[in-house]
C-alpha positions as CSV (number, residue, x, y, z in Angstrom):
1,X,6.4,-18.4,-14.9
2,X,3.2,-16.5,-14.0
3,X,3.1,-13.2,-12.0
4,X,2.0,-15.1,-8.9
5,X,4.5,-17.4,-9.0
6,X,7.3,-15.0,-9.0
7,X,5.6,-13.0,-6.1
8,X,5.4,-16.4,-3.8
9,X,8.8,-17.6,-4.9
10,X,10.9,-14.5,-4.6
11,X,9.0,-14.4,-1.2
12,X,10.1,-17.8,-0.4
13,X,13.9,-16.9,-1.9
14,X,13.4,-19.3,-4.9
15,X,14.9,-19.1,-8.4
16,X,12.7,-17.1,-10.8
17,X,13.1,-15.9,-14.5
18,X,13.6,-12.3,-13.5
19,X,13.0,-9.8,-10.5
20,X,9.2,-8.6,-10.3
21,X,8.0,-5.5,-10.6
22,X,5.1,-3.4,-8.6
23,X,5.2,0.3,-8.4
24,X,2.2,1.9,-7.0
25,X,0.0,3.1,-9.8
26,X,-3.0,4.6,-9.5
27,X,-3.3,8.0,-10.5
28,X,-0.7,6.9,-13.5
29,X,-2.9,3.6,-14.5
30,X,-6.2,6.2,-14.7
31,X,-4.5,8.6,-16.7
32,X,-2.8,6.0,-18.6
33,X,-6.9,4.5,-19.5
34,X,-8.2,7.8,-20.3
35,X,-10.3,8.0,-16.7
36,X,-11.2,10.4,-15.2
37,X,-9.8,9.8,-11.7
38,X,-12.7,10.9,-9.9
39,X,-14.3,8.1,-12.0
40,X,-11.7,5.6,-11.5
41,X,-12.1,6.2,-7.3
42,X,-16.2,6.1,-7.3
43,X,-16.7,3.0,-10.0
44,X,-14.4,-0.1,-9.2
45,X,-14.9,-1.4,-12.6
46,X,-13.1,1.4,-14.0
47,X,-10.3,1.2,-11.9
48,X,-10.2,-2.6,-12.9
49,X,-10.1,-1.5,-16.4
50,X,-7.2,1.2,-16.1
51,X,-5.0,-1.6,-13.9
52,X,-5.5,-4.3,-16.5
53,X,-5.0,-1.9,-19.5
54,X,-1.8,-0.6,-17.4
55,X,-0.6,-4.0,-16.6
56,X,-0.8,-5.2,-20.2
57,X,1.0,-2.4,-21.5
58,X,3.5,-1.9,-19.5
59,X,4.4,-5.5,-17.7
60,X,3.1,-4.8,-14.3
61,X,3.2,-7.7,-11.3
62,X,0.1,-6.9,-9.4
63,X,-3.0,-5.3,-10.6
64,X,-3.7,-2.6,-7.4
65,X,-7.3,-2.3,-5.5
66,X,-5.6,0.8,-3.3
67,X,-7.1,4.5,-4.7
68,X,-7.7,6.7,-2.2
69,X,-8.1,7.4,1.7
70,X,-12.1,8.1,2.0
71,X,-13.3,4.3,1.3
72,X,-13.8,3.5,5.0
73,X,-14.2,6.9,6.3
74,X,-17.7,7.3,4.3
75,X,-19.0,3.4,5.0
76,X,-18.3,4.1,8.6
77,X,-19.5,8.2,9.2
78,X,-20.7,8.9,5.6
79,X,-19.4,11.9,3.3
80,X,-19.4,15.0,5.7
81,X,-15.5,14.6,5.9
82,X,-14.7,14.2,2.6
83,X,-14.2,16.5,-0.2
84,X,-13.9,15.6,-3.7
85,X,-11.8,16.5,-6.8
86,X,-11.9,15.4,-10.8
87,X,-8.7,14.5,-11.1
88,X,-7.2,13.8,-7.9
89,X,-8.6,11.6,-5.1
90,X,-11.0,12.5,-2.4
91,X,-8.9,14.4,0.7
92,X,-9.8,14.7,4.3
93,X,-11.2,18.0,5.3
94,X,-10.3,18.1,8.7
95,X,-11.6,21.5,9.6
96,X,-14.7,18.8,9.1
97,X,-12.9,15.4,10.8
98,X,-16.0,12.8,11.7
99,X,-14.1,12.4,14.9
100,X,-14.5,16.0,15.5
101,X,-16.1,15.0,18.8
102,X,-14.6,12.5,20.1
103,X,-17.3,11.2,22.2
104,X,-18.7,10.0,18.3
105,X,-16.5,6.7,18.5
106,X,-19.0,4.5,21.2
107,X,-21.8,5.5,18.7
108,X,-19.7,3.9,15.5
109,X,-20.3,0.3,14.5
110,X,-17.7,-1.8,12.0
111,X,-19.0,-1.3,8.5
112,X,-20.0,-4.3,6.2
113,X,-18.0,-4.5,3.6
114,X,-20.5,-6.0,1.7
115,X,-23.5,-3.5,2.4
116,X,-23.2,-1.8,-0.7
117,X,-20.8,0.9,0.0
118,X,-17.3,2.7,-0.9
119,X,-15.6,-0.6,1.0
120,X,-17.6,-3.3,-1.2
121,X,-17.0,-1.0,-4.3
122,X,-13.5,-2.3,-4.0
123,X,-14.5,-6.0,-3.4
124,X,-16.6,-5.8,-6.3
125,X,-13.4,-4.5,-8.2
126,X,-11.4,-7.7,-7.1
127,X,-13.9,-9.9,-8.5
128,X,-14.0,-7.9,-11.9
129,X,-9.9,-8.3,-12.0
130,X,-10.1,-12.1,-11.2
131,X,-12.0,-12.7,-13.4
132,X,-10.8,-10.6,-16.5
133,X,-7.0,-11.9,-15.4
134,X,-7.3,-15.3,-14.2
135,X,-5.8,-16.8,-11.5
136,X,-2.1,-16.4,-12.3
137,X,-2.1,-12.8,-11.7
138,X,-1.1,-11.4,-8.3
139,X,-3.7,-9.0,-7.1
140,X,-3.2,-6.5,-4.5
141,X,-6.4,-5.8,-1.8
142,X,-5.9,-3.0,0.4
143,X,-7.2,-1.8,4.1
144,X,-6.2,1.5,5.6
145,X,-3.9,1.2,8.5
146,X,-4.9,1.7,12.0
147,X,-3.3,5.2,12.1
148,X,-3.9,5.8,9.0
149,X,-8.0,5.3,9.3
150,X,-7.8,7.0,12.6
151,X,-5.9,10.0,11.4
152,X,-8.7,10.3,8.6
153,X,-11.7,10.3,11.1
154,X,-10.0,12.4,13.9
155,X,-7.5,14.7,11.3
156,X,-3.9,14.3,10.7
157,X,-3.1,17.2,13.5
158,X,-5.2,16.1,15.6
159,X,-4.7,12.7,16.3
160,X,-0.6,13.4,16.9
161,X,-1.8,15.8,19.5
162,X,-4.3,13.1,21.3
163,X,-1.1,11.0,22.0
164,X,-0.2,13.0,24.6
165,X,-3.4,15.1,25.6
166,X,-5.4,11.4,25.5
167,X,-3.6,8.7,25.0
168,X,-6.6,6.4,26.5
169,X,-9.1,7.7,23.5
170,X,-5.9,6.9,20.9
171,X,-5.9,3.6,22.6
172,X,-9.3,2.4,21.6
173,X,-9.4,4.7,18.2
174,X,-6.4,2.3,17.1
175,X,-8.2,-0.9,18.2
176,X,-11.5,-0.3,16.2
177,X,-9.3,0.6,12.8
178,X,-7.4,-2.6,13.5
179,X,-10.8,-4.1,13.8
180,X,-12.7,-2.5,10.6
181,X,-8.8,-3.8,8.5
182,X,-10.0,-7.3,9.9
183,X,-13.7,-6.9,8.6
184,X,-12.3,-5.6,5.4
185,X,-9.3,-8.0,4.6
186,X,-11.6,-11.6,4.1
187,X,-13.9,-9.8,2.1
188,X,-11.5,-9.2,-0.4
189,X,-9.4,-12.4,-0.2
190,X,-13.0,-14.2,-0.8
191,X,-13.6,-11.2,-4.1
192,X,-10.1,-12.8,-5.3
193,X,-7.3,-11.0,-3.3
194,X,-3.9,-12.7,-2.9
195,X,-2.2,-9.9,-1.0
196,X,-3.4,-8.0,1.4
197,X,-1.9,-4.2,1.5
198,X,-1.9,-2.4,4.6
199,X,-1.2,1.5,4.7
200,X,-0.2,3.6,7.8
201,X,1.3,6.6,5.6
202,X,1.3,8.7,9.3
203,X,3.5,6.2,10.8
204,X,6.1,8.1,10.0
205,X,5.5,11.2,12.0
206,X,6.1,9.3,14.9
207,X,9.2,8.2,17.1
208,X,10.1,4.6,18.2
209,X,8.8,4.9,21.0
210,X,5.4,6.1,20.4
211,X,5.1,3.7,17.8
212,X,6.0,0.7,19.6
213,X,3.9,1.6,22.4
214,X,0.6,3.1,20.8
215,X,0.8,1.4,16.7
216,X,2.9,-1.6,16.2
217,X,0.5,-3.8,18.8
218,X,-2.6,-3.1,16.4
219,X,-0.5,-3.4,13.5
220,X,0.8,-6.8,14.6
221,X,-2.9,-7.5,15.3
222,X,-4.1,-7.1,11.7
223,X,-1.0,-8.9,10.4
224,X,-1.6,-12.4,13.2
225,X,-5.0,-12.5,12.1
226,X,-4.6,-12.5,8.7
227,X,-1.8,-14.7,9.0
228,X,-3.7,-17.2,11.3
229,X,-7.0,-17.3,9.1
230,X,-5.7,-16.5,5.8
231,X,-2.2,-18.1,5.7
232,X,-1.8,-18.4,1.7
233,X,-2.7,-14.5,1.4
234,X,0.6,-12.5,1.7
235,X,0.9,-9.4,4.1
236,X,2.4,-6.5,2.5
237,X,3.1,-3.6,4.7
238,X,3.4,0.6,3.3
239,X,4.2,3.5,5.3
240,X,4.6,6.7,3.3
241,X,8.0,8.9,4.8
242,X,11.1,7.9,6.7
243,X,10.3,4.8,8.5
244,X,14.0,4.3,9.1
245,X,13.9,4.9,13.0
246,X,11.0,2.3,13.0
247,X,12.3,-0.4,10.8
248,X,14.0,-2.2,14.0
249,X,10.0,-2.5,15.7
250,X,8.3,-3.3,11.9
251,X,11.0,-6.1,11.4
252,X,9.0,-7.4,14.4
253,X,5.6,-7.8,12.0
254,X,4.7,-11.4,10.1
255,X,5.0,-9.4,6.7
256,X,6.3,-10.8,3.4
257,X,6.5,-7.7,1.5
258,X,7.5,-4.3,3.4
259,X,7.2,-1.6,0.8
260,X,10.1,1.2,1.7
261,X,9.7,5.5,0.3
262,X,12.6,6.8,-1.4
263,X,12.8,9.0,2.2
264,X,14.1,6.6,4.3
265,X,17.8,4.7,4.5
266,X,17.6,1.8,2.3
267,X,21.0,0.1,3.6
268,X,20.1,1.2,7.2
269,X,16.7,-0.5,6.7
270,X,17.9,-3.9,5.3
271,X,20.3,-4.5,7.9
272,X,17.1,-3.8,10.9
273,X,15.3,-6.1,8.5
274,X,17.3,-8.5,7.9
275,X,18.9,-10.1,4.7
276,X,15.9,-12.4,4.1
277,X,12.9,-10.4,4.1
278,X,11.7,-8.7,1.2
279,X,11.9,-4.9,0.6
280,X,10.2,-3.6,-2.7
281,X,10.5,0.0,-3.8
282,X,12.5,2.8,-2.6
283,X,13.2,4.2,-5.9
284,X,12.3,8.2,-5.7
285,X,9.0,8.7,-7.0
286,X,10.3,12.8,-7.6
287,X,13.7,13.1,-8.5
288,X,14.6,9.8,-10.7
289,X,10.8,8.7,-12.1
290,X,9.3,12.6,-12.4
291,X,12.4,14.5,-12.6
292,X,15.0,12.3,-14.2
293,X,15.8,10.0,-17.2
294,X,15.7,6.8,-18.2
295,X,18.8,6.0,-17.8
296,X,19.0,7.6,-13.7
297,X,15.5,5.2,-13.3
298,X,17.3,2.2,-14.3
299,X,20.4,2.8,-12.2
300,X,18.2,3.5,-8.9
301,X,16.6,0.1,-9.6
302,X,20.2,-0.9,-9.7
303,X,21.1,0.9,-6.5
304,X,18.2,-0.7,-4.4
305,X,18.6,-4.3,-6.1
306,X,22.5,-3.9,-5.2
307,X,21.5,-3.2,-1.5
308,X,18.3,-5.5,-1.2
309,X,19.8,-8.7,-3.3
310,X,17.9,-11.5,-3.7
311,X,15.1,-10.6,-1.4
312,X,13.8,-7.5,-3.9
313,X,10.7,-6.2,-5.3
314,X,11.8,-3.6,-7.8
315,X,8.8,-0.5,-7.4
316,X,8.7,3.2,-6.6
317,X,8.5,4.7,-3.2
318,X,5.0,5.8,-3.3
319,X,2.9,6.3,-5.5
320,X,3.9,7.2,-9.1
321,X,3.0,10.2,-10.4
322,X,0.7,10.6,-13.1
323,X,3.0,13.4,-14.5
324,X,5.7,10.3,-14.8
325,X,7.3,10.3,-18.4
326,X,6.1,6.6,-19.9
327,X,9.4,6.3,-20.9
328,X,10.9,6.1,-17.4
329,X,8.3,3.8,-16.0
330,X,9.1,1.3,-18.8
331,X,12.9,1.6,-17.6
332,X,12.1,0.1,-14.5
333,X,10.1,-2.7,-16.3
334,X,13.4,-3.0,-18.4
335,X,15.4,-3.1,-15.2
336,X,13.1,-6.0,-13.5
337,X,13.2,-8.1,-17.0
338,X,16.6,-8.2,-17.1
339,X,18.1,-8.8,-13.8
340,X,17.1,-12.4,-11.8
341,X,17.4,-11.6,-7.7
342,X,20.4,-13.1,-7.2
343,X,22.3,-10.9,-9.8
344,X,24.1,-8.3,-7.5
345,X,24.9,-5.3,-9.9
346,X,27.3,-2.9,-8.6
347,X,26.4,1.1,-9.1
């Protein structure tokens, strides 16, 4: 069975050799290639290189395009923001947000995510994995959320304050993110993309209420137009944090893959989901992959598949560290080869 066909089937709840497996590896996969992971986030080839080399050595079901939080930032306001780092990725400086002034966002115009820039360094890093992996391996584009992009132009602080100081200005802030994810989405799926990531780490700072009010329309935006015009790409959803208070609105969201952190309530989650839709991850990124043992990795994958079932994705919360023990990560790899989705394993 090839990695995209275990993706679409466990999707579609269909027998498949064993459960798949797609921790978030990025800072891991450059370490793991011997890149620099400044390198790895300015030249798309060399991330290519460190998710194939990753993927090949330890069994991974996706190769990943997502790196950092700056790629549509710079395309859309340049570098002023942005400060950079050798072996972490670039931050947002928001003593130096590009949103500063707010009056800045009638002057911005969507970026082309083909112009050359950060955005079509990406693309061009989709094409390199296609091609290197054929086309039975899944691969994973990526867009920044709308509150995550808008939290990166206005600054994290900020932005939560502007929900209540000017809620009209957060209004049309979300609606031209949404709109730059729709720009940046085909371009990818046409570079070779069969999933489309969408990240709103921030989405967990906020209540219910806010969120279903102010996010989850532009959200459901990105996910309806994707769906419409790209109906064979899947839609996988990640918000960093405890999204537990939210999961009733996300289950709301034409996604096939919503991608949980080790922070929020996995059984409380699956029931607002629902038995049928697919949850991968929630396996602590700190305590069991950095901190722990092989054997306390393999019996979180255990724990999760137990309260997921069939409908699973094994991966990691977040991001993996690049500090992880090899050892551990291959546990989890050992845990997805070994169990099919329908085996429910008691703890």
């Amino acid at each position: 069975m090839t990695v995209k066909e275990r993706i679409q089937r466990t999707i579609r709840g269909e027998p498949v050799d064993h459960l798949a497996a797609q921790p978030m590896v990025m800072m891991f996969a450059s370490k793991h290639a011997g890149i620099r992971f400044i390198d790895y986030t300015r030249d798309g080839l060399k991330m290519a290189e460190a998710q194939l080399k990753t993927a090949e050595d330890f069994g991974l079901d996706c190769l990943l395009t997502c790196s950092d939080p700056a790629r549509e930032v710079i395309d859309i306001a340049g570098e002023g923001s942005v400060d950079w780092f050798t072996d972490q990725g670039p931050a947002i400086n928001e003593g130096r947000a590009a949103l500063a002034d707010k009056a800045r966002l009638r002057r911005f115009k969507l970026p082309d995510p083909l112009g050359g820039g950060r955005m079509h360094d990406r693309v061009k890093s989709i094409e390199f994995m296609r091609r290197r992996a054929g086309p039975e391996m899944s691969i994973v584009g990526w867009v920044e959320g709308p509150l995550a992009l808008a939290a990166e132009l206005r600054g994290l602080n900020t932005i939560m304050m502007d929900f209540v100081d000017d809620p009209a200005f957060v209004r049309d802030l979300l609606a031209f993110t949404a709109e730059v994810a729709m720009a940046y989405a085909p371009a990818q799926i046409a570079a070779g993309a069969d999933t489309i990531g969408m990240s709103d780490a921030a989405a967990s700072m906020m209540g219910p209420a806010l969120y279903a009010e102010f996010l989850w329309p532009e959200q459901k935006r990105v996910f309806d137009f994707l769906k419409e015009r790209h109906p064979r790409v899947l839609r996988r959803q990640h918000m960093c944090g405890n999204t537990t208070a939210l999961a009733e609105k996300m289950r709301e969201l034409p996604v096939d893959i919503y991608e949980i952190d080790f922070p929020a309530d996995l059984r409380r989650v699956r029931a607002a989901l629902g038995a049928q839709r697919v949850i991968c991850g929630n396996v602590s990124t700190i305590t069991d992959l950095l901190e722990g043992t092989p054997e306390t990795v393999y019996a979180a994958c255990r724990r999760c598949h137990e309260i997921c079932g069939r409908f699973h994705i094994v991966g990691g919360g977040c991001e993996i560290s690049p500090l992880t023990p090899p050892e551990n990560l291959r546990a989890m790899f050992e845990y997805a080869r070994q169990h099919k989705p329908e085996e429910h394993v008691a703890c």
